[in-house]
N, C-alpha and C positions, 0 to 999 in steps of 0.2 A: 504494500500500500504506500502511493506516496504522500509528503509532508508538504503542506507549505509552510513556508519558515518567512514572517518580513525582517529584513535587516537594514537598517535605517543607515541607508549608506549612498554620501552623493557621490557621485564620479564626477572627475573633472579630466579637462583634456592631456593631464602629467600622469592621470591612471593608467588610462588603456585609449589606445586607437578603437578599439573595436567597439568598443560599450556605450552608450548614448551618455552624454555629458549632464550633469547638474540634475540627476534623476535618482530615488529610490529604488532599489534593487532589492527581490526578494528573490527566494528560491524556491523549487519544488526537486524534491528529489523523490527519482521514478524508478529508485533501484539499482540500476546500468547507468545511471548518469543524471545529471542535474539539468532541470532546467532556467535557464534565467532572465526572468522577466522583470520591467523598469516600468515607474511610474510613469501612467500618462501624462502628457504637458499640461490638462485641464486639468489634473487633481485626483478623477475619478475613475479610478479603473487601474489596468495596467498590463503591457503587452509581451509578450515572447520577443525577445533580443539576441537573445543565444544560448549555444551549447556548451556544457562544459562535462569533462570525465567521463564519457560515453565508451560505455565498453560491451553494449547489443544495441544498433540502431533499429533492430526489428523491434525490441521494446518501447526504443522512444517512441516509435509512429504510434502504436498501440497508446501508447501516454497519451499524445498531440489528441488524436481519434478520439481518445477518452475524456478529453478535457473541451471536444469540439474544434480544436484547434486542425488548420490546414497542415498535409503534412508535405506540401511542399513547402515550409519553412524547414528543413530536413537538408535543403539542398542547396537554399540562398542566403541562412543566417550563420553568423559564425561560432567556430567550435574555440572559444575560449580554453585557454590555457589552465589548468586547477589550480599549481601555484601560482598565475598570474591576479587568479582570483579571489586566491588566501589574504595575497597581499592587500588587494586592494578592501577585503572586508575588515583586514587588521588595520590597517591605515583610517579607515573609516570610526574603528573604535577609541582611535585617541581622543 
């Protein structure tokens, strides 16, 4: 079963090229791999941005499916780094 976890963490463009700037980042992890999604610009809601530590992509689609999510985000969103992403949620907790 996966979790969703918020973690109250902005990026900025010194964090990562890849992850949307100045935005809330939570997680769900699906087992084989995390997914990671950021605060909408309006406030409410929040969308799939990327992948991270995937180690069965036939599960994530099954996750994406399960969560109604398209699972051609599978193939044009990026697969973040895990210690890229350690950092950036530690960096967030100072």
């Amino acid at each position: 079963m996966s979790t969703y976890t918020p973690i109250e963490v902005r990026t900025d463009a010194s964090n990562s090229t890849e992850l949307p700037t100045g935005r809330k980042l939570s997680l769900a992890d699906t087992g084989t791999g995390l997914l990671v999604f950021a605060s909408v610009e309006d406030g409410v809601g929040r969308e799939l941005v990327a992948f991270a530590d995937v180690s069965d992509w036939s599960a994530i689609r099954s996750a994406l499916q399960h969560r109604g999510l398209g699972v051609g985000a599978m193939y044009h969103l990026p697969v973040v780094d895990a210690t890229d992403l350690i950092r950036i949620l530690e960096e967030g907790d100072d």
